[in-house]
ChimeraX commands (.cxc) that place a marker at each C-alpha (Angstrom):
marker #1 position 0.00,0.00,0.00 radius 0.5
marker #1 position 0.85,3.49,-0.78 radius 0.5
marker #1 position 0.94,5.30,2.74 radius 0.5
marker #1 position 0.79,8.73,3.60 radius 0.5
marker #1 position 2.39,9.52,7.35 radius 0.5
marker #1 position 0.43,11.76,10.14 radius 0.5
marker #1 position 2.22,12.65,13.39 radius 0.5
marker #1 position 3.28,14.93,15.86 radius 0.5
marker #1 position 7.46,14.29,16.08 radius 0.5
marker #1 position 10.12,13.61,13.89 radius 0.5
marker #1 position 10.20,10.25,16.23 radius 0.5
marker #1 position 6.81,9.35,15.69 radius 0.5
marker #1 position 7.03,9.46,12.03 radius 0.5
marker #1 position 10.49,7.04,12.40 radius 0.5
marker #1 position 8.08,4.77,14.22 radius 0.5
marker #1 position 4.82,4.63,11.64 radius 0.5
marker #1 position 7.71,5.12,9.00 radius 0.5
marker #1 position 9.80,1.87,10.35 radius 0.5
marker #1 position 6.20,-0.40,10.64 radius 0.5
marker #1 position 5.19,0.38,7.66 radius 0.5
marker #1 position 8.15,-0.38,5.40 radius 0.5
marker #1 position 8.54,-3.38,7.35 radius 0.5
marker #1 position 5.34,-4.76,6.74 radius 0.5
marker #1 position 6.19,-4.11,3.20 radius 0.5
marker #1 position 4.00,-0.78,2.81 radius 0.5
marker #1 position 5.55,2.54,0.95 radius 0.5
marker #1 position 5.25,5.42,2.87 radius 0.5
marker #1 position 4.62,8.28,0.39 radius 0.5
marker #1 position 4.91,11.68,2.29 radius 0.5
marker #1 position 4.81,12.61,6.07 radius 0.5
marker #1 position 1.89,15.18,7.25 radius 0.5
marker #1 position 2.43,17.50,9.95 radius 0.5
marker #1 position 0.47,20.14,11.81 radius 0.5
marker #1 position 2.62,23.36,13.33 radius 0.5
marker #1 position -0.33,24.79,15.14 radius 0.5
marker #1 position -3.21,22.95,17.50 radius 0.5
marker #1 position -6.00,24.60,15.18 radius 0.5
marker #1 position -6.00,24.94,11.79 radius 0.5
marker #1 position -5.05,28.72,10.97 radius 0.5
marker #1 position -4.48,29.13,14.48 radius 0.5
marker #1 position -0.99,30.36,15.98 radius 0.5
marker #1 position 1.94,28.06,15.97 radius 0.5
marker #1 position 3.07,26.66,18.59 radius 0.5
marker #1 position 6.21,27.55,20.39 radius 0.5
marker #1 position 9.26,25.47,19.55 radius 0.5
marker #1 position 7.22,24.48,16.22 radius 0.5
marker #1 position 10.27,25.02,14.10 radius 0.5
marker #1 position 12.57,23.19,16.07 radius 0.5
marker #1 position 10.19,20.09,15.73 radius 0.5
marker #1 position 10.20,20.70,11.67 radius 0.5
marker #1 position 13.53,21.18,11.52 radius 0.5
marker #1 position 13.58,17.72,13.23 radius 0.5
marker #1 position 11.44,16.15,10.78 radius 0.5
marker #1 position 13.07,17.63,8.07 radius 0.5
marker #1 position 16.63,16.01,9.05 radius 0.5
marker #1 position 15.18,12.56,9.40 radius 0.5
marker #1 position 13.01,12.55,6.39 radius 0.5
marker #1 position 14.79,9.83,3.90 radius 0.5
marker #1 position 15.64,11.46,0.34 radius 0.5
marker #1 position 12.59,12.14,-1.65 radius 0.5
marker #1 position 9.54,12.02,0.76 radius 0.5
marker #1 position 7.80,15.45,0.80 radius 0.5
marker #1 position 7.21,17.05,4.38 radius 0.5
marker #1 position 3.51,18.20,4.39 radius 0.5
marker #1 position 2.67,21.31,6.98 radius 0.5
marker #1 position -1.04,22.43,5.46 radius 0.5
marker #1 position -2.11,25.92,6.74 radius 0.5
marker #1 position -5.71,25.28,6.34 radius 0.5
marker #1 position -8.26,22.09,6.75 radius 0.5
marker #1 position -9.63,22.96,3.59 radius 0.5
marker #1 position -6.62,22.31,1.66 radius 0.5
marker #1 position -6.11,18.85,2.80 radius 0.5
marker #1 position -7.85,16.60,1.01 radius 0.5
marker #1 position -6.41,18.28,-2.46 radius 0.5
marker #1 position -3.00,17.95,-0.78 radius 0.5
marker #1 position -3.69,14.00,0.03 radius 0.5
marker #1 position -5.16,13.23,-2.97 radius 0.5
marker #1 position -2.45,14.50,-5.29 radius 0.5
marker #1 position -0.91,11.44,-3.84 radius 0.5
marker #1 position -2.74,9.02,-5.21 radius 0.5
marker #1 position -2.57,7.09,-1.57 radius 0.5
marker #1 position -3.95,3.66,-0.44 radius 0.5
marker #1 position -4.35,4.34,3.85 radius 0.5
marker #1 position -3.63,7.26,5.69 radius 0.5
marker #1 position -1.45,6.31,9.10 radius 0.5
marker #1 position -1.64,8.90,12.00 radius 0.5
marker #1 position -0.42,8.91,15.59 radius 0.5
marker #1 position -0.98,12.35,17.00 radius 0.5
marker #1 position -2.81,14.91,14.96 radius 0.5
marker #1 position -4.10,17.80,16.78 radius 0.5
marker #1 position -6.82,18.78,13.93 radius 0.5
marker #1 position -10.21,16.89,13.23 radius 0.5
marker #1 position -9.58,15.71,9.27 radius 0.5
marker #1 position -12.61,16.72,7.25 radius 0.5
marker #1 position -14.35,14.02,5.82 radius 0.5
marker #1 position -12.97,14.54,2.23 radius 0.5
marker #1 position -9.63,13.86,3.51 radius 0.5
marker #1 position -10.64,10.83,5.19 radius 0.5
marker #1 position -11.98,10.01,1.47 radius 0.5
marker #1 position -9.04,11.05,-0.01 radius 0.5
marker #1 position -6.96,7.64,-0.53 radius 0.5
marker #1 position -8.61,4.57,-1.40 radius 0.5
marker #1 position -9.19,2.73,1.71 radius 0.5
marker #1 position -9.65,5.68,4.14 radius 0.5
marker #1 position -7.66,6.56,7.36 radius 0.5
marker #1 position -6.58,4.68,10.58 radius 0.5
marker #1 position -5.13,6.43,13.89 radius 0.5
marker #1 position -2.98,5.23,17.19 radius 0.5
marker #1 position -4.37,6.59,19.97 radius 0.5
marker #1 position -3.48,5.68,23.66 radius 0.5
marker #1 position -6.54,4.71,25.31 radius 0.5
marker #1 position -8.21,1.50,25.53 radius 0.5
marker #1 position -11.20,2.92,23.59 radius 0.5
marker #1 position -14.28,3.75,23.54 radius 0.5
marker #1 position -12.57,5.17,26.66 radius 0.5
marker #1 position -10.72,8.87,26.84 radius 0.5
marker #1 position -12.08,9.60,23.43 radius 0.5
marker #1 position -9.75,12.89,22.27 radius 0.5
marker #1 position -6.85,14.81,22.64 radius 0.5
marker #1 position -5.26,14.04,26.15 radius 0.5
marker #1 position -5.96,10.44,27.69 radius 0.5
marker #1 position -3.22,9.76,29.31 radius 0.5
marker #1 position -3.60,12.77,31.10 radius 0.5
marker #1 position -7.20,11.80,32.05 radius 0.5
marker #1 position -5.93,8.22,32.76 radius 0.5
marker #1 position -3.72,10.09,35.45 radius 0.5
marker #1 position -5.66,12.17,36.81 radius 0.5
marker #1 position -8.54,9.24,37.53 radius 0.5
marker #1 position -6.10,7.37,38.91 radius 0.5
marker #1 position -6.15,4.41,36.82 radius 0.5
marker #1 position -3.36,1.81,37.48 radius 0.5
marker #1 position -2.82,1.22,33.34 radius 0.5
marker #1 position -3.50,1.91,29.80 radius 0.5
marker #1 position -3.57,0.61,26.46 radius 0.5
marker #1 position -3.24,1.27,22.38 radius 0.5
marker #1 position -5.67,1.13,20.09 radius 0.5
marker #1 position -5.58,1.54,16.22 radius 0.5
marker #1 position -9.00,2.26,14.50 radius 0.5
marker #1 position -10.72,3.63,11.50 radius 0.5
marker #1 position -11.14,7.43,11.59 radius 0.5
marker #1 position -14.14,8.74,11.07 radius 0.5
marker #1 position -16.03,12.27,11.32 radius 0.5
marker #1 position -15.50,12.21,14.94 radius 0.5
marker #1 position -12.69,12.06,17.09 radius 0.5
marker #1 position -11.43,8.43,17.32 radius 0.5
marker #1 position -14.82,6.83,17.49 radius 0.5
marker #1 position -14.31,4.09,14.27 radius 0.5
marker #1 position -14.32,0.53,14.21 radius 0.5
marker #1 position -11.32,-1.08,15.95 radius 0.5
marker #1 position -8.42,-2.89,14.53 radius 0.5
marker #1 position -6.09,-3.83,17.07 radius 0.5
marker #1 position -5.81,-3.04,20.55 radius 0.5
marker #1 position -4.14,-4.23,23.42 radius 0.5
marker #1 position -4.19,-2.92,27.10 radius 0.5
marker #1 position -1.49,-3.37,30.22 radius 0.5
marker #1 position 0.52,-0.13,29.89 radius 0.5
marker #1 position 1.28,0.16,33.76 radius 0.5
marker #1 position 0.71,3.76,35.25 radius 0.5
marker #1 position 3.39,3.94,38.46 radius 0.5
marker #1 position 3.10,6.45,40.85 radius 0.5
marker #1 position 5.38,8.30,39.12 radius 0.5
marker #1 position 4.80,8.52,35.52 radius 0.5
marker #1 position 8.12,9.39,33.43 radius 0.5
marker #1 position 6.76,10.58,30.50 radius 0.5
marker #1 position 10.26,8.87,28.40 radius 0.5
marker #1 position 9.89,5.67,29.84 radius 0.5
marker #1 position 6.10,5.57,29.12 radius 0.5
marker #1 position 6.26,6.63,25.76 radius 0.5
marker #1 position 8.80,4.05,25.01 radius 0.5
marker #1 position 6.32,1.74,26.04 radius 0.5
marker #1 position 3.64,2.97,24.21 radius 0.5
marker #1 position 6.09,2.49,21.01 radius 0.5
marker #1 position 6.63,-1.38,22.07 radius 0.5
marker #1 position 2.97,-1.72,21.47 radius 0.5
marker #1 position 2.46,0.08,18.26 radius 0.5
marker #1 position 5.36,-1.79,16.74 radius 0.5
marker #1 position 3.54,-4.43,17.77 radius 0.5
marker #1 position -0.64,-3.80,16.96 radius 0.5
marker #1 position 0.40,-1.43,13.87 radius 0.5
marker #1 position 1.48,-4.37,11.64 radius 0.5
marker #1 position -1.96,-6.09,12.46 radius 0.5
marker #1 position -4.08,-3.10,11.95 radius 0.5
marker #1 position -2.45,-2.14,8.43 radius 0.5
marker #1 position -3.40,-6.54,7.54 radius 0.5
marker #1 position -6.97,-5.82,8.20 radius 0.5
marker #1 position -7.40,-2.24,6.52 radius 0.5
marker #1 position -5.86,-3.64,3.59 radius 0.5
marker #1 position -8.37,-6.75,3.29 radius 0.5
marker #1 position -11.07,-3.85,4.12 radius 0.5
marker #1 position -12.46,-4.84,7.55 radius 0.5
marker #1 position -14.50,-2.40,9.55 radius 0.5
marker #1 position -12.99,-3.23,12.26 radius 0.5
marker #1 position -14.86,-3.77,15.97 radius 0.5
marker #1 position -17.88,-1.73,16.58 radius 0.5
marker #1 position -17.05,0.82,19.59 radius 0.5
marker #1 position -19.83,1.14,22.41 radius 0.5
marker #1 position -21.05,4.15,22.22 radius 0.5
marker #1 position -22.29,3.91,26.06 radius 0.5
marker #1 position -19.15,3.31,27.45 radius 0.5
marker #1 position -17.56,6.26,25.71 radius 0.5
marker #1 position -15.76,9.08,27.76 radius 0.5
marker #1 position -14.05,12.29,26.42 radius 0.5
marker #1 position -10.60,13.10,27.58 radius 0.5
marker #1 position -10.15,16.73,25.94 radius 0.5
marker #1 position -8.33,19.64,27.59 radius 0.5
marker #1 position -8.35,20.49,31.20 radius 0.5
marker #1 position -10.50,23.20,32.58 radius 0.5
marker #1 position -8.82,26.55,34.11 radius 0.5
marker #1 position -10.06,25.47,37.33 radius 0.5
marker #1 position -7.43,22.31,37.27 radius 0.5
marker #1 position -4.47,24.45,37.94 radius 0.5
marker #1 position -5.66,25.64,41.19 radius 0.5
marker #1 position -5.57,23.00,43.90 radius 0.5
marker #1 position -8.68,22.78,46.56 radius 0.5
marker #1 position -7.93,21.39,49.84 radius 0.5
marker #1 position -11.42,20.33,50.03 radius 0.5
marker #1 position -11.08,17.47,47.88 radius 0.5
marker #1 position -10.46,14.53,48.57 radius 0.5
marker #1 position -6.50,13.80,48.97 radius 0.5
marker #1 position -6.12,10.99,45.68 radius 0.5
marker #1 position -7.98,13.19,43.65 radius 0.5
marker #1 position -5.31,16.16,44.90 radius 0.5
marker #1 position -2.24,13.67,44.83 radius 0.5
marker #1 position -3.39,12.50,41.19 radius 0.5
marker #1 position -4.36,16.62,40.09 radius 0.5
marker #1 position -0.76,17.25,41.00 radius 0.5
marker #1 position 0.60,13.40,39.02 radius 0.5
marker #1 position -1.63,14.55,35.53 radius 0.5
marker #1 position 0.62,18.52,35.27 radius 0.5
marker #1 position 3.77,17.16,36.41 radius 0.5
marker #1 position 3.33,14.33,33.74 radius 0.5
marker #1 position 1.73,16.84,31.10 radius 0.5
marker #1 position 4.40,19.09,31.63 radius 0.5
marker #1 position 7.56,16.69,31.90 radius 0.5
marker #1 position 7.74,17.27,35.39 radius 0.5
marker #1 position 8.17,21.03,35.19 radius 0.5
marker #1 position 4.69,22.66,36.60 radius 0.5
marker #1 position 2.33,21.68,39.08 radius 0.5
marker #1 position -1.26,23.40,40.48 radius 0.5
marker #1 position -0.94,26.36,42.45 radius 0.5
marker #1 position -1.86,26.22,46.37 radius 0.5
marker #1 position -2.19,28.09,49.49 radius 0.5
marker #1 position -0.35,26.48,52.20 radius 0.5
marker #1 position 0.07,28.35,55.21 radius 0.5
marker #1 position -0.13,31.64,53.99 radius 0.5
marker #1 position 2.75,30.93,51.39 radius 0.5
marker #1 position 1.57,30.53,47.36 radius 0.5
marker #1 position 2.97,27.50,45.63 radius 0.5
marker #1 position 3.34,25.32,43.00 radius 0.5
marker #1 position 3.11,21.82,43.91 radius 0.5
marker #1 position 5.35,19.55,41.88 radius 0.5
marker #1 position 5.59,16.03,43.83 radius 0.5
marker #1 position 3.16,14.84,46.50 radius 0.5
marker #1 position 2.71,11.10,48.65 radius 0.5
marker #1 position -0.08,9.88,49.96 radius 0.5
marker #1 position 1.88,8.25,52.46 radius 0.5
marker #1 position 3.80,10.09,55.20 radius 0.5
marker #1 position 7.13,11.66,53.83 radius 0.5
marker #1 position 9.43,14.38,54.37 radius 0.5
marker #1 position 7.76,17.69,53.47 radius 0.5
marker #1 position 4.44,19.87,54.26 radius 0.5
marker #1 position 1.80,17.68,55.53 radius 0.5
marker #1 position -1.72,19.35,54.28 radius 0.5
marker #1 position -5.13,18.09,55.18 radius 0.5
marker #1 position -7.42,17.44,52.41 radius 0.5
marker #1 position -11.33,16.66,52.52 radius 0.5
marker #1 position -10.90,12.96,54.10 radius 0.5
marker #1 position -7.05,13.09,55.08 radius 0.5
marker #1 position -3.71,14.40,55.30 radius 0.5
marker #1 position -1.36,14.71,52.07 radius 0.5
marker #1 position 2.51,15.51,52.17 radius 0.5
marker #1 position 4.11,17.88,49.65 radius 0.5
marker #1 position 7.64,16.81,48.85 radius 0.5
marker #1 position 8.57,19.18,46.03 radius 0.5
marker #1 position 7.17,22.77,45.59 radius 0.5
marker #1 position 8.47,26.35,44.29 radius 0.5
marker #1 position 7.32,29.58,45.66 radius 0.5
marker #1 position 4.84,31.39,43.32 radius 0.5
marker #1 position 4.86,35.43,43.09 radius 0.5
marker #1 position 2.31,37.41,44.60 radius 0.5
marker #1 position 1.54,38.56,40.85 radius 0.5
marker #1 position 1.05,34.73,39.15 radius 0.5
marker #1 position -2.09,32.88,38.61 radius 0.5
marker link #1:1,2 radius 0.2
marker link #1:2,3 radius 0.2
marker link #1:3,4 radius 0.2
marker link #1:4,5 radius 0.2
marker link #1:5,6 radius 0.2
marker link #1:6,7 radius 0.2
marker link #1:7,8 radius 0.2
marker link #1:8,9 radius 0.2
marker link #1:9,10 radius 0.2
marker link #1:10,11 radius 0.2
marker link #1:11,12 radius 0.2
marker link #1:12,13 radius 0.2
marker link #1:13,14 radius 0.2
marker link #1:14,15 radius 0.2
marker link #1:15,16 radius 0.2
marker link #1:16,17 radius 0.2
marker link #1:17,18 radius 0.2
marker link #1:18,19 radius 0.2
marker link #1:19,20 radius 0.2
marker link #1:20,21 radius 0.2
marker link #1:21,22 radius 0.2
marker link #1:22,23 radius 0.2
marker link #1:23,24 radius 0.2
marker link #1:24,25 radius 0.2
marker link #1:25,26 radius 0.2
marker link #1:26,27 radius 0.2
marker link #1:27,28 radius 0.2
marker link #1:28,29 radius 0.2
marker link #1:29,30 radius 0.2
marker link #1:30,31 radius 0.2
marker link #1:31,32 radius 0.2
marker link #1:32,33 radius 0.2
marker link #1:33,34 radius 0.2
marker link #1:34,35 radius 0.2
marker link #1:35,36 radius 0.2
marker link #1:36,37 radius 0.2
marker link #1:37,38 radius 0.2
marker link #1:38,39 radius 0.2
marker link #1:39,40 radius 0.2
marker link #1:40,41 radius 0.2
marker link #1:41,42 radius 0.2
marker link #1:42,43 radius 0.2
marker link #1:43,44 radius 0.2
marker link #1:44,45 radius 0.2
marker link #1:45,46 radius 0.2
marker link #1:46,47 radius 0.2
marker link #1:47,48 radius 0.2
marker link #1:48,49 radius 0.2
marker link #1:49,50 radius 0.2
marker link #1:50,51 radius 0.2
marker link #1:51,52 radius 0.2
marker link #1:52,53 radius 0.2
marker link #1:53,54 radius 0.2
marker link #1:54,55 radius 0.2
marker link #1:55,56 radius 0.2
marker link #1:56,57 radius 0.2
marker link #1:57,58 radius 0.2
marker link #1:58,59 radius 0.2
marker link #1:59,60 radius 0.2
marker link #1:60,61 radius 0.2
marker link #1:61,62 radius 0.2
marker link #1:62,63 radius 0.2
marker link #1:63,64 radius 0.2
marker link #1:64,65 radius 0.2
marker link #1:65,66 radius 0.2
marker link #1:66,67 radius 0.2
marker link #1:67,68 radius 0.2
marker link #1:68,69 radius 0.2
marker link #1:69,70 radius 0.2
marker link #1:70,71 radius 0.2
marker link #1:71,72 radius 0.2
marker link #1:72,73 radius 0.2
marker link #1:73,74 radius 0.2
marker link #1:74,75 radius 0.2
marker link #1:75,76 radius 0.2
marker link #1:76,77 radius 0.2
marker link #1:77,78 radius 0.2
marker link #1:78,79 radius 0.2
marker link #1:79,80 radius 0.2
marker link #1:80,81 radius 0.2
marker link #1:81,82 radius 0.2
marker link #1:82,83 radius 0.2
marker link #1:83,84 radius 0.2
marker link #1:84,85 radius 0.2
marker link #1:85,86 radius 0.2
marker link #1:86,87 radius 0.2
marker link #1:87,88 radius 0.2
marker link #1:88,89 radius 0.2
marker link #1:89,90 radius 0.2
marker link #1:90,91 radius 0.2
marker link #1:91,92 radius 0.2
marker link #1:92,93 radius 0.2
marker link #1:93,94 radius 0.2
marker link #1:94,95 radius 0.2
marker link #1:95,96 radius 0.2
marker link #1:96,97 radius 0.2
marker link #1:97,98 radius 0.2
marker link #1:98,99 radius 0.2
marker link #1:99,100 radius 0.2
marker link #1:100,101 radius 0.2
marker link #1:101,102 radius 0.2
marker link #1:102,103 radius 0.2
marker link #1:103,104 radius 0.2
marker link #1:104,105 radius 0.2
marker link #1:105,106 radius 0.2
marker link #1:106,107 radius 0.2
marker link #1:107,108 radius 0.2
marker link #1:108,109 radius 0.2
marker link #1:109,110 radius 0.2
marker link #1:110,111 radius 0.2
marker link #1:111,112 radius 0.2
marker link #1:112,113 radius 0.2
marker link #1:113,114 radius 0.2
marker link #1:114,115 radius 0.2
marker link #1:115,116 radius 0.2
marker link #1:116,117 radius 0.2
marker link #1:117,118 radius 0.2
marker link #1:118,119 radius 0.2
marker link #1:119,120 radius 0.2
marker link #1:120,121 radius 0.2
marker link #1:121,122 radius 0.2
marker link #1:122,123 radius 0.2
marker link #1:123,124 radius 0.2
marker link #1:124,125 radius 0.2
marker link #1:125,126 radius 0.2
marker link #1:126,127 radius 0.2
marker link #1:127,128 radius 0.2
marker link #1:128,129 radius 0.2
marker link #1:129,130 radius 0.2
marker link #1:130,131 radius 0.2
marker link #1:131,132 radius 0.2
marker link #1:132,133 radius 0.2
marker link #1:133,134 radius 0.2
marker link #1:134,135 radius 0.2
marker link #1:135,136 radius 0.2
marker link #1:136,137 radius 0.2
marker link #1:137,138 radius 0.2
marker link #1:138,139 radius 0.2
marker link #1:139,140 radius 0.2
marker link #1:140,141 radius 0.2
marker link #1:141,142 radius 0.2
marker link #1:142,143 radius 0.2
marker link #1:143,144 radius 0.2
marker link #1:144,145 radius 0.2
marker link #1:145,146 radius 0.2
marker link #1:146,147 radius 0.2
marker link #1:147,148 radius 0.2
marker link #1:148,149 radius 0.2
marker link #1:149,150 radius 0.2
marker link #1:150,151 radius 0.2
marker link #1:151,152 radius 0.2
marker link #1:152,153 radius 0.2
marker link #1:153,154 radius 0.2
marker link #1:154,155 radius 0.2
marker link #1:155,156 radius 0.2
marker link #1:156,157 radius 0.2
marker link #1:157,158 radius 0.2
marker link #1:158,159 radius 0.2
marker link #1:159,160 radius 0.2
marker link #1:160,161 radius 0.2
marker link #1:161,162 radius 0.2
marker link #1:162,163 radius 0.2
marker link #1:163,164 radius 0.2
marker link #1:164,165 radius 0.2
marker link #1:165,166 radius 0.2
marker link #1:166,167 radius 0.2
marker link #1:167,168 radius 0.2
marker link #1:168,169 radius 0.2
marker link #1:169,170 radius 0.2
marker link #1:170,171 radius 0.2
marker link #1:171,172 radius 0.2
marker link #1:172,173 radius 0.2
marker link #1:173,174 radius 0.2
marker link #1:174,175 radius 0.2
marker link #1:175,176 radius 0.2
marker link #1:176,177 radius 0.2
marker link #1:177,178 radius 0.2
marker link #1:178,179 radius 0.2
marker link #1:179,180 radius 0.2
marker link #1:180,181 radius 0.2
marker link #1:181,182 radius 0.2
marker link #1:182,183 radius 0.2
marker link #1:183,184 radius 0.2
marker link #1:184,185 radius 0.2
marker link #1:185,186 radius 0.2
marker link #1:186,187 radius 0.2
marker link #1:187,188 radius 0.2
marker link #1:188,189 radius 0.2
marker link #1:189,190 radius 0.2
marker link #1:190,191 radius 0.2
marker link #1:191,192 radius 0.2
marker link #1:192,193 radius 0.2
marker link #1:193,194 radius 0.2
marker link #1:194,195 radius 0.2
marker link #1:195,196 radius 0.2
marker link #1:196,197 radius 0.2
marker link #1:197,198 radius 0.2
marker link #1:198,199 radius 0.2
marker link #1:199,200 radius 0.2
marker link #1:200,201 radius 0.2
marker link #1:201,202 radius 0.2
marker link #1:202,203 radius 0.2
marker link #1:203,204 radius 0.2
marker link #1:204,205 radius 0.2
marker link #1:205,206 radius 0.2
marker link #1:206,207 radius 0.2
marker link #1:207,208 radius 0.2
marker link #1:208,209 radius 0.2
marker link #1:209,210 radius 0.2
marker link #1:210,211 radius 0.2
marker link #1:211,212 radius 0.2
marker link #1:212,213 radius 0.2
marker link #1:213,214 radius 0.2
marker link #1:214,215 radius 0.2
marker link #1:215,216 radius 0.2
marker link #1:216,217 radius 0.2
marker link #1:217,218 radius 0.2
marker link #1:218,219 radius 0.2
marker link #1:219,220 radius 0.2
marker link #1:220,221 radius 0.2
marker link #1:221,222 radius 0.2
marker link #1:222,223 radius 0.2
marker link #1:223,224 radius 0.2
marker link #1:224,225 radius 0.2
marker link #1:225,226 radius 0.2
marker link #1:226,227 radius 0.2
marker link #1:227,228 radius 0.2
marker link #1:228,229 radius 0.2
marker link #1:229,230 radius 0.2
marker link #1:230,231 radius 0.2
marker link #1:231,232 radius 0.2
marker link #1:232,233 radius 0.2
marker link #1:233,234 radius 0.2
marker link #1:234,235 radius 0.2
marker link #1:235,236 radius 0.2
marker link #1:236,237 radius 0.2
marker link #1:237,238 radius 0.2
marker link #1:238,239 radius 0.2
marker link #1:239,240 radius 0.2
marker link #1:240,241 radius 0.2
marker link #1:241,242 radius 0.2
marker link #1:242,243 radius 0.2
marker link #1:243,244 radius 0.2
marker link #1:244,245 radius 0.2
marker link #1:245,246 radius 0.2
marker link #1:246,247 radius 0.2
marker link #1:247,248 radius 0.2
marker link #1:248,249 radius 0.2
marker link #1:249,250 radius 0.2
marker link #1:250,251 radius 0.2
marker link #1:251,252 radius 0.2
marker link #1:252,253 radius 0.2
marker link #1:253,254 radius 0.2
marker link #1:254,255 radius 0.2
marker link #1:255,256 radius 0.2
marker link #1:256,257 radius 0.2
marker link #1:257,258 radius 0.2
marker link #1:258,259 radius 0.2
marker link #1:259,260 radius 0.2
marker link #1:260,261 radius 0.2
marker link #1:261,262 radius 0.2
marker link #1:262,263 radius 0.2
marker link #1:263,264 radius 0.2
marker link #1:264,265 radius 0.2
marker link #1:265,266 radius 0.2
marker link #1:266,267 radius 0.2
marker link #1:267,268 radius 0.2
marker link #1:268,269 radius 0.2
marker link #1:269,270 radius 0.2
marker link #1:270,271 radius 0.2
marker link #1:271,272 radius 0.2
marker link #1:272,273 radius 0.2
marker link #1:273,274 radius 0.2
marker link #1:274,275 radius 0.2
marker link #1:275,276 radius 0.2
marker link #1:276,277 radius 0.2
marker link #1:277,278 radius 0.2
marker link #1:278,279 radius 0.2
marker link #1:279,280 radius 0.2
marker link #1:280,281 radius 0.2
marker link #1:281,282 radius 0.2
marker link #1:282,283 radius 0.2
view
């Protein structure tokens, strides 16, 4: 099959890249979104990430960075491609894109779906406190990542404390793993599994209010707020709290007794083992 490439990294296209021309697939050009909206502002540190691409890109496959939704299924279908393969895409595809190649489109997206449908689930995962998650590669349709499913597989372990690298890693195990079965059964054309609708959940962005902590709830839901930034932001933020009159971020917290700032939350005491003054003038 003729395969055009959707992702987020220069090492996520290696990966889909790598499956793909090992399960004797061509991968035809790479597709890649420099803002989180189409015609919206890119993001910060966007060129670094092209340049990225760019360097890893083997001799003659075109580097795709559409400005508008609109112009993608003209863009695709100049490329006279079998599948579409994406694993983090920040934009809904229209459905004339999806229509664009001749068996449709397929995404990786890491949730055990119909579960944290959308942008963030591992996030969501964290924050609910769930002990694992999974892959699963399905048929895109017109919306987010409800199609028929492929190939999944769950038993990602969530510790305590997540390190984004080490997770990820695992996350690519998988996909090496589920992506060579899910490109088998597009190509033969089969829907894949239903999804249950009424077990579906939405894991999209976090509300403002999450970045605040509020000693009135309960102290996993705390412990985990303060696990889903530091995981979301590769250890480097955490909510804001009042704790004895002092403003902080909170970066690292135990449920069990530790060395720090023991707090009471809503049914029990939480201790804060890594935090960083905030200034009177930050949210």
């Amino acid at each position: 099959m003729r395969i055009i490439l959707i992702s987020f990294s220069a090492q996520g296209f290696a990966l889909l890249r790598g499956v793909c021309e090992q399960a004797g697939h061509l991968p035809v050009a790479c597709l890649h979104a420099r803002s989180l909206r189409p015609g919206g502002p890119t993001r910060g540190g966007a060129g670094d990430v092209v340049g990225e691409i760019v360097d890893a890109l083997p001799d003659g496959m075109d580097l795709l960075i559409p400005g508008r939704k609109n112009m993608l299924p003209h863009i695709i279908a100049g490329y006279r491609a079998d599948l579409i393969v994406c694993y983090g895409f920040p934009w809904k595809l229209p459905p004339a894109a999806l229509r664009s190649t001749n068996l449709g489109a397929i995404n990786v997206h890491t949730s055990t779906l119909p579960k944290y449908r959308g942008p963030i689930p591992v996030n969501w995962a964290i924050r609910n406190g769930d002990k694992e998650i999974g892959v699963s590669i399905h048929w895109m349709e017109s919306e987010f990542d409800s199609g028929g499913i492929l190939a999944q597989e769950t038993g990602i372990a969530l510790s305590d404390d997540v390190v984004p690298r080490l997770l990820w890693e695992e996350v690519d195990r998988y996909i090496e793993r589920l992506l060579p079965l899910a490109l088998s059964r597009a190509e033969a054309g089969s829907p894949g599994t239903p999804q249950e609708e009424g077990a579906a959940t939405y894991a999209g962005w976090m509300e403002p209010e999450f970045s605040r902590i509020d000693w009135s709830d309960t102290r996993e839901e705390i412990h985990n707020q303060v696990r889903a930034i530091r995981f979301g932001s590769s250890g480097r933020s955490g909510p804001v709290a009042m704790v004895t009159d002092r403003r902080l971020r909170v970066l690292r917290t135990s449920l069990q007794p530790a060395d720090g700032i023991e707090v009471m939350c809503g049914d029990g005491p939480v201790w804060i083992t890594e935090s960083a003054s905030v200034p009177d003038s930050a949210s």
